[in-house]
KOLMIMI-191948 format. One record per atom (N, C-alpha, C): residue in one letter; y negated, x, z. Coordinates in steps of 0.02 Angstrom, whole numbers, padded with zeros to 5 digits, always signed. Each point is the difference from the previous one (the first is absolute). Example, Ala and Ser with C-alpha at 12.3 -4.5 7.8 and 13.67 -1.06 7.14 Angstrom:
2
a+00284+00660+00390
a-00059-00045+00000
a-00060+00045+00000
s-00053-00018-00036
s-00059+00042+00003
s-00055-00039+00037
END
This chain:
234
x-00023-00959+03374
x-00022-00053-00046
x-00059+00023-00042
x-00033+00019+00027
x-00072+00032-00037
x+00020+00061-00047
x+00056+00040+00010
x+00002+00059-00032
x+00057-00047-00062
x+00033-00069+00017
x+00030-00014-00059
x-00052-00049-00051
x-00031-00038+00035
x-00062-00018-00033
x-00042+00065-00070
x-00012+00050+00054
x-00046+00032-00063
x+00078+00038-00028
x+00033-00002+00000
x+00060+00032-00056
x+00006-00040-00038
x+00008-00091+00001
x+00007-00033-00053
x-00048-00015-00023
x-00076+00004+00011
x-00063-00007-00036
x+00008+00063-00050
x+00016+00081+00031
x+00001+00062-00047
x+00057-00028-00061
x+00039-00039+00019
x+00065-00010-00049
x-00025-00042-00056
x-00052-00050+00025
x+00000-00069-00056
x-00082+00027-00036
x-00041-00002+00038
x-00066+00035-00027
x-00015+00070-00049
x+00022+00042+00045
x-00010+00086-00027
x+00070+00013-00031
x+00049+00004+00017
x+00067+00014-00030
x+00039-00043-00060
x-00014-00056+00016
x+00025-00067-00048
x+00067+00005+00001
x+00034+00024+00049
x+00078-00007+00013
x+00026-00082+00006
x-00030-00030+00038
x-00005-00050+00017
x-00047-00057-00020
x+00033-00061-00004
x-00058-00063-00016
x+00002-00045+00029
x-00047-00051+00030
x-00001-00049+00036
x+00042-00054-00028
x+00047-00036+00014
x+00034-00052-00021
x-00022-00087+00049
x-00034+00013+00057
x-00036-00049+00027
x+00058-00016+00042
x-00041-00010+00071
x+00050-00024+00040
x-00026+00088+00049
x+00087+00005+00035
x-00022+00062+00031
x+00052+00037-00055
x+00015-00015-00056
x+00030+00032-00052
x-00034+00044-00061
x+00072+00061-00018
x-00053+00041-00044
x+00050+00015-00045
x-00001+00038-00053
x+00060+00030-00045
x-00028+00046-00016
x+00039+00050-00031
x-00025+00077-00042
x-00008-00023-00054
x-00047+00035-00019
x-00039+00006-00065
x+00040+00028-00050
x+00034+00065+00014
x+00039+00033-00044
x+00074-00018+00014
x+00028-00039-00069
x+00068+00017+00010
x+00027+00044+00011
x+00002+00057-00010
x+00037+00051+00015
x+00027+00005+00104
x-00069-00020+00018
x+00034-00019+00091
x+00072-00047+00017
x-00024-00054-00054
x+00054-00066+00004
x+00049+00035-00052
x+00022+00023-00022
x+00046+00031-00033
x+00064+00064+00075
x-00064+00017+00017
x+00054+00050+00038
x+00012-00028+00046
x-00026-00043+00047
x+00011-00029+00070
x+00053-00066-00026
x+00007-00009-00067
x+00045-00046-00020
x+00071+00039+00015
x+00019+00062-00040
x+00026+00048+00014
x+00024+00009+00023
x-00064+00037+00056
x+00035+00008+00043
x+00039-00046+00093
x-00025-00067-00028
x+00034-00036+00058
x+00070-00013-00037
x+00028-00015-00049
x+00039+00000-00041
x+00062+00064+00031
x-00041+00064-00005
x+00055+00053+00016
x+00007+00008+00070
x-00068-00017+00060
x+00004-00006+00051
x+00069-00071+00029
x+00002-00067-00018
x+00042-00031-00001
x+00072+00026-00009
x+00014+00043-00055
x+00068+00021-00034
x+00034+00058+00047
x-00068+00057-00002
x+00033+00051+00048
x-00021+00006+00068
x-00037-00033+00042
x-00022-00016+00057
x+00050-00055+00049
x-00031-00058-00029
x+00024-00074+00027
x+00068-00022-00015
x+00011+00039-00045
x+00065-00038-00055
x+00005-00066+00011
x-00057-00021-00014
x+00005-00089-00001
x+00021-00028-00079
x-00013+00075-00044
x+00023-00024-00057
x+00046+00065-00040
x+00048-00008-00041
x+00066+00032-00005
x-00024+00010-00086
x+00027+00059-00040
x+00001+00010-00077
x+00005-00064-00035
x+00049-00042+00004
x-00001-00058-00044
x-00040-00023+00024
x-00048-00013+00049
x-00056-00012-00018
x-00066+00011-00035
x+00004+00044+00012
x-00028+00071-00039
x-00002-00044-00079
x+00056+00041-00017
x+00016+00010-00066
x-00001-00087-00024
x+00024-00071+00029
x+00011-00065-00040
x-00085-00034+00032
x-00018+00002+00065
x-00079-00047+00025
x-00054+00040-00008
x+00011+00064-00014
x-00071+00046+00000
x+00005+00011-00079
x+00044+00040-00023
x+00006+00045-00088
x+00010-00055-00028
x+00057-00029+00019
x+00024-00070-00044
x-00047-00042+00008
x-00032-00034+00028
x-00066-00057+00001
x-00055+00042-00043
x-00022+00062+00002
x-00061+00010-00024
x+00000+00045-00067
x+00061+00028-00028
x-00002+00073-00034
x-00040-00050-00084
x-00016-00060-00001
x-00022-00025-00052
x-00056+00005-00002
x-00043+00002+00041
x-00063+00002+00046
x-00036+00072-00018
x-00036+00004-00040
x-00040+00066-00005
x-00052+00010+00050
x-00013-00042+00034
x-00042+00005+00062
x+00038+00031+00087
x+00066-00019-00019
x+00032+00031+00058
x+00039+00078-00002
x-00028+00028-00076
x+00049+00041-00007
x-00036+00073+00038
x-00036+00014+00010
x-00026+00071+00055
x+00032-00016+00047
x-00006-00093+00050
x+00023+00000+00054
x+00090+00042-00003
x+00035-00026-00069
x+00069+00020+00034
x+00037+00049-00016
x-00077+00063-00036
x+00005+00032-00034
x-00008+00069+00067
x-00038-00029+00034
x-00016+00047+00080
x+00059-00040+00041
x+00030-00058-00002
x+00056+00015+00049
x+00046+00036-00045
x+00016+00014-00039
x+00051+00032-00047
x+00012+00088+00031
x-00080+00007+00011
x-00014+00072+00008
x-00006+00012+00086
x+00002-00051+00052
x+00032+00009+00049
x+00050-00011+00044
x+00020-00031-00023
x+00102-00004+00020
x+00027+00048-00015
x+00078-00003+00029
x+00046+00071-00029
x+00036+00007-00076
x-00012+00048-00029
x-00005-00012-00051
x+00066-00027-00035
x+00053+00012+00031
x+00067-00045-00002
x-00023-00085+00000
x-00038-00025+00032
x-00026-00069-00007
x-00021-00001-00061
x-00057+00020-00006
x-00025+00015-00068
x+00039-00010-00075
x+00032+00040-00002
x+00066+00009-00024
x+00015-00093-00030
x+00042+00004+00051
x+00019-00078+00002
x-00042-00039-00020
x-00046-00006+00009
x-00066-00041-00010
x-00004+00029-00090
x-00013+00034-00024
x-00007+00039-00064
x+00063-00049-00040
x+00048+00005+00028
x+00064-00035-00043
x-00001-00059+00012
x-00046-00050+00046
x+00001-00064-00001
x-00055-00021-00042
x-00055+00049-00026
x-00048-00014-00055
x+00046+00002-00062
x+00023+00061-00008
x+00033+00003-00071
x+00048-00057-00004
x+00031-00017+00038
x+00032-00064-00014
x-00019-00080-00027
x-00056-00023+00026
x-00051-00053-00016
x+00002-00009-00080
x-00007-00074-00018
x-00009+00004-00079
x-00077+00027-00008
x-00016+00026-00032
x-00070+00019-00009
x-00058-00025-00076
x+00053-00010-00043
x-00027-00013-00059
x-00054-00052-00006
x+00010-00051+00028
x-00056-00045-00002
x-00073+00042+00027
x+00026+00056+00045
x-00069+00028+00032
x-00019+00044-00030
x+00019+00027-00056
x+00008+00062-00046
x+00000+00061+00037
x+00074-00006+00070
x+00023+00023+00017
x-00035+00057+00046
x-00039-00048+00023
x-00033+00017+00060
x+00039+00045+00099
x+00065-00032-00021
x+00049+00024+00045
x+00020+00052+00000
x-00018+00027-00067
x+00054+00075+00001
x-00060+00041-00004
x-00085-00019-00014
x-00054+00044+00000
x-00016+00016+00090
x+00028-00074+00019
x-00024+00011+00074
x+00052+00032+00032
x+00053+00021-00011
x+00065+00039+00011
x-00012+00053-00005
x-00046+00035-00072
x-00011+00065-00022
x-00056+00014+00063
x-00040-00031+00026
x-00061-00001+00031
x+00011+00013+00083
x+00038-00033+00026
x+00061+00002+00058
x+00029+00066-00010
x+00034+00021-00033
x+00030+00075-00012
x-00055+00057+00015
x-00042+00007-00045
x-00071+00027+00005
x-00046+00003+00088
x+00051-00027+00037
x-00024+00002+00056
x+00014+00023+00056
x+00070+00031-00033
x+00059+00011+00028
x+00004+00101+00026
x-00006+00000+00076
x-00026+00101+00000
x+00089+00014-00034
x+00038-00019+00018
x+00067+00047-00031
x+00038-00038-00027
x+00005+00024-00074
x+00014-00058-00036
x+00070+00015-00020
x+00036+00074+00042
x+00059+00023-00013
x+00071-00042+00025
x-00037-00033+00077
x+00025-00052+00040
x+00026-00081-00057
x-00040+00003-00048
x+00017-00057-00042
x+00008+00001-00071
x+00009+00067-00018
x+00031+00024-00066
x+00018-00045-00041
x+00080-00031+00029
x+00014-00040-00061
x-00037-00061-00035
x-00037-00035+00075
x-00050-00051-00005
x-00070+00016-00067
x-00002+00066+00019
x-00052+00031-00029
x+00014+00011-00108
x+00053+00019-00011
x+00060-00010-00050
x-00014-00054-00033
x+00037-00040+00035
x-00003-00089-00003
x-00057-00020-00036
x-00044+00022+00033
x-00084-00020-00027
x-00025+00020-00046
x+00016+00063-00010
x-00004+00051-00074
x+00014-00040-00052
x+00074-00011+00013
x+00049-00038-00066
x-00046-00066-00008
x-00026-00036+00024
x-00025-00073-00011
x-00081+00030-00022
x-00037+00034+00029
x-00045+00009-00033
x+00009+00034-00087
x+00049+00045-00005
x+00000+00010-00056
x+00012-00037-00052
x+00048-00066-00001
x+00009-00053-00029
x-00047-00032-00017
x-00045-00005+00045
x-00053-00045-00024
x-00050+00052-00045
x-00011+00060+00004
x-00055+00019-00062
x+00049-00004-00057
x+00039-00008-00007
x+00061+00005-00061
x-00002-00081-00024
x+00001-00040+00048
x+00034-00073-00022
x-00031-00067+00000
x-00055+00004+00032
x-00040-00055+00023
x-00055-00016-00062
x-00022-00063-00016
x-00041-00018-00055
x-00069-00006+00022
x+00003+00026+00066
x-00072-00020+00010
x-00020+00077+00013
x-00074-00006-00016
x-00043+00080-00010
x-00029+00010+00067
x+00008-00039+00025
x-00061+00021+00083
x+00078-00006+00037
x+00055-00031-00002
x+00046+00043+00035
x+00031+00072-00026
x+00023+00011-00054
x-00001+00078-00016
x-00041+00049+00022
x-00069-00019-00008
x-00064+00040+00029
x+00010+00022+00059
x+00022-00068+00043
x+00001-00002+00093
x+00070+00055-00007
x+00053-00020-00015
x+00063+00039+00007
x-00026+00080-00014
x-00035+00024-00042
x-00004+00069-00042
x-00045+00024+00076
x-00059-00045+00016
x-00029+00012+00040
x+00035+00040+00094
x+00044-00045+00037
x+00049+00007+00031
x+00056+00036-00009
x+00004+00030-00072
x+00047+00047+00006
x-00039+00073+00015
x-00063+00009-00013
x-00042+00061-00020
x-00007-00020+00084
x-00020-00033+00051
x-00023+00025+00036
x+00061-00004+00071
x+00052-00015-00029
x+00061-00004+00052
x+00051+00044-00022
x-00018+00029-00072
x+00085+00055-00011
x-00036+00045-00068
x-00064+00039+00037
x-00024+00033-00077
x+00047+00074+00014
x+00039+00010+00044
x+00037+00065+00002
x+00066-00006-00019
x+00016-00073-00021
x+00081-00026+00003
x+00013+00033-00079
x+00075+00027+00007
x+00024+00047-00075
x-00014-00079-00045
x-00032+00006-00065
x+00008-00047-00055
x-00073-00048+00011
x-00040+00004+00054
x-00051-00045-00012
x-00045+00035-00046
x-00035+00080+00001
x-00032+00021-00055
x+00035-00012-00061
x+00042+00002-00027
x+00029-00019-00078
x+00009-00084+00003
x+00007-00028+00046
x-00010-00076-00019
x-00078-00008-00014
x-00049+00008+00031
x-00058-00009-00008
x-00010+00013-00067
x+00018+00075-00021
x-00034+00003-00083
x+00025-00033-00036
x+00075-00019+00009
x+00029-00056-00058
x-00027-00067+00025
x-00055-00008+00041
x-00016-00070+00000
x-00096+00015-00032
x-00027+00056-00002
x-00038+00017-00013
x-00007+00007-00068
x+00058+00018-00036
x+00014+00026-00087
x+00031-00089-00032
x+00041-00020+00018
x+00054-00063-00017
x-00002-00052+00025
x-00031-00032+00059
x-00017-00062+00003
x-00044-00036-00045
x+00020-00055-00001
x-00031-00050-00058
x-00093-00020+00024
x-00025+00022-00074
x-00078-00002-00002
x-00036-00096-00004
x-00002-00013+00049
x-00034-00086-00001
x-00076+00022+00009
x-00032-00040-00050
x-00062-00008+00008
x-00027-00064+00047
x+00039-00036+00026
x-00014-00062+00043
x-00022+00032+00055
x+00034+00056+00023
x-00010+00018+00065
x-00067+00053+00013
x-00022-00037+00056
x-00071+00064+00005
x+00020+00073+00014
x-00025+00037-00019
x+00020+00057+00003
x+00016+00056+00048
x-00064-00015+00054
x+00004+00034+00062
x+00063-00031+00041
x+00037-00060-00029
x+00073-00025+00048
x+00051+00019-00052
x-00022+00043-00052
x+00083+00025-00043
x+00028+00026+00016
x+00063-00010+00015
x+00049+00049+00042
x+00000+00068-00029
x-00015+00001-00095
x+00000+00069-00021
x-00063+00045+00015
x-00041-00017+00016
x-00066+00016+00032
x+00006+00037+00084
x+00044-00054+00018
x+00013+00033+00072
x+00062+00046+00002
x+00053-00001-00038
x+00050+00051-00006
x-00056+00079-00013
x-00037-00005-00051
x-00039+00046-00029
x-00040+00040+00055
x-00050-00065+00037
x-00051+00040+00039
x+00059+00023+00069
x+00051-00013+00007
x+00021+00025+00063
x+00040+00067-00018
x+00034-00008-00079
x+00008+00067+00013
x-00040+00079-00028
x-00044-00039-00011
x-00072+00039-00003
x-00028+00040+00061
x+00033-00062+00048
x-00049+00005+00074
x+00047+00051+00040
x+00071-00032+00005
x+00046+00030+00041
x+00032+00072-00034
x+00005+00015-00053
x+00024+00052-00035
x-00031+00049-00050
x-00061-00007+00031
x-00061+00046-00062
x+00035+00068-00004
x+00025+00015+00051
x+00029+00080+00008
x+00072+00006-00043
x+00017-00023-00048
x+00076-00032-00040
x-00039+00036-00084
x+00029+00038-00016
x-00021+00006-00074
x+00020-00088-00054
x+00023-00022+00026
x+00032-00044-00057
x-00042-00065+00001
x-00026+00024+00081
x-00067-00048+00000
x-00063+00005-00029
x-00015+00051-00019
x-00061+00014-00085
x+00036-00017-00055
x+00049+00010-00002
x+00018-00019-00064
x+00004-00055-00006
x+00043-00049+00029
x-00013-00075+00013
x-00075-00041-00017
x-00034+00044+00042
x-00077-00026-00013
x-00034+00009-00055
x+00021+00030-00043
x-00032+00033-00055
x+00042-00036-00065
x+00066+00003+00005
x+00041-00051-00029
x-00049-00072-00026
x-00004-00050+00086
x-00028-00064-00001
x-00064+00037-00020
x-00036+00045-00012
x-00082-00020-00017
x+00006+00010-00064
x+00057+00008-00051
x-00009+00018-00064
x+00039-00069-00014
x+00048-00030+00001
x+00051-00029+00000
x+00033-00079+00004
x-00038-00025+00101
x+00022-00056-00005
x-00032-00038-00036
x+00053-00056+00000
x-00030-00062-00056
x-00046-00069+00034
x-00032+00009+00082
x-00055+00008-00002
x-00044+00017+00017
x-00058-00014-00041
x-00080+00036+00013
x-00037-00001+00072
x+00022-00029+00039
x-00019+00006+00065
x+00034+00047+00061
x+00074+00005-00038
x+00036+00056+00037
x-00029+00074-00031
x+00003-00011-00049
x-00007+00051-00060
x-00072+00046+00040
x-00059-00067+00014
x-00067+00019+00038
x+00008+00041+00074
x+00039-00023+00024
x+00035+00007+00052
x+00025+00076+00036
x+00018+00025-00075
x+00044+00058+00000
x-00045+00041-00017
x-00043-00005-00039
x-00040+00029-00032
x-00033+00033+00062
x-00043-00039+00048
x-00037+00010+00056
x+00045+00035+00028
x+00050-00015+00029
x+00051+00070+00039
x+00011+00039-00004
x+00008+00002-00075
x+00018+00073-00034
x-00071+00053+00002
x-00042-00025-00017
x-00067+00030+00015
x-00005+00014+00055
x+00038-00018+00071
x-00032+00029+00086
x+00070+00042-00010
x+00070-00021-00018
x+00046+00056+00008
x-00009+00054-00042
x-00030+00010-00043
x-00027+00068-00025
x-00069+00024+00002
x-00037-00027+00034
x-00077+00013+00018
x+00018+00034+00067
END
C-alpha cells in the first residue's frame, strides 16, 4: 500500500500522468493512455475473450465511431493489431459507408487503417480498391480540403505505386487555381511540396519546380517554387 501510495502521488504531482477526479478516482491526463488501453481492451476482447466477433468490430466499434475524429487513433491501433486479413475486411467496410456528408472521412480513415498494416501483400486487392477511390477524389470532388486530404493519403500510403509520381505533377501543373482557398490546404501546393519531398532525386523534378517558379498562375505557388528551387540547386 505505501509503495502504491507514493507511485500515485509520483504519477499525479511530479509526472502529471494522472489527475485527481475526487472520490478514490483518477483519469490520465494524456489521451494518448485512454486511446491505447481503449484499443487495446477492444483487441484483447476480439482475440483473447472472443466475447466479441468482426461484425462487431467492423458495425458497434468502426460503424458507431468512424464519424468521430476523436476515436480515430483508437481504431486506427486496433486496425494495426489484429490479423491483417481482419483488417482487410474492416478496410472494405469503411470504403463502403456513404461518406460525403463527412467529406469522406471513411475512406481517409481506411487510407489510415492500411498505413498500419506490417504486410500489406496479404491485402493487395483491398489495398487497389483504396487506390482507385482515393484517386477519384483528387480528380472529382468540389471541395479543396478533400482533394488536399486525398493527394495527402496518396503520398503517404502509395508514393512507390507505378502512376502516383505523374498524377501528382498533373495535379501540381492542371488543377484549377481558387483563390478562396488558403493556401497552405491547396491540394496544388501539396501535390508540389510532396513531390519535391519524395522525389528530389527525379530530374523532372527540377524541372517541374522551376517550371511553377516561372509560370504558375499563382503568386503564392509561384513564391513557393521559387524557395525550392533555390535549396534544390543551392
Amino acid at each position: 500500500k505505501l509503495v502504491a501510495t507514493a507511485l500515485r502521488k509520483d504519477l499525479t504531482a511530479r509526472s502529471f500522468i494522472l489527475c485527481f477526479l475526487g472520490g478514490d478516482t483518477y483519469g490520465f491526463v494524456h489521451r494518448t493512455f485512454l486511446e491505447y488501453f481503449c484499443a487495446t481492451d477492444f483487441v484483447w476482447q476480439f482475440e483473447k475473450e472472443r466475447k466479441i466477433d468482426l461484425e462487431y468490430l467492423k458495425n458497434q466499434v468502426f460503424g458507431e465511431h468512424w464519424q468521430e475524429e476523436s476515436w480515430h487513433e483508437v481504431l486506427r491501433l486496433i486496425a494495426g493489431s489484429i490479423n491483417e486479413l481482419f483488417t482487410g475486411e474492416i478496410i472494405q467496410y469503411l470504403m463502403s459507408q456513404n461518406g460525403e456528408a463527412e467529406k469522406f472521412s471513411n475512406l481517409f480513415l481506411a487510407a489510415q487503417c492500411l498505413d498500419e498494416v506490417k504486410n500489406r501483400n496479404d491485402i493487395a486487392a483491398v489495398s487497389a480498391q483504396l487506390l482507385v477511390c482515393l484517386k477519384k477524389l483528387t480528380q472529382s470532388a468540389d471541395d479543396s480540403d478533400v482533394r488536399s486530404a486525398a493527394v495527402q493519403e496518396l503520398v503517404w500510403g502509395w508514393k512507390d505505386e507505378p502512376g502516383i509520381f505523374e498524377l501528382l505533377c498533373d495535379i501540381a501543373i492542371n488543377d484549377p487555381f481558387d483563390r478562396k482557398y488558403y493556401f497552405q490546404h491547396s491540394h496544388r501546393r501539396v501535390a508540389l511540396a510532396a513531390i519535391i519531398e519524395l522525389y528530389a532525386d527525379r530530374p523532372e523534378t527540377l524541372e517541374l519546380v522551376r517550371d511553377r517558379a516561372q509560370n504558375d498562375r499563382d503568386p503564392k505557388l509561384r513564391e513557393f517554387a521559387q524557395q525550392k528551387l533555390a535549396e534544390l540547386e543551392g
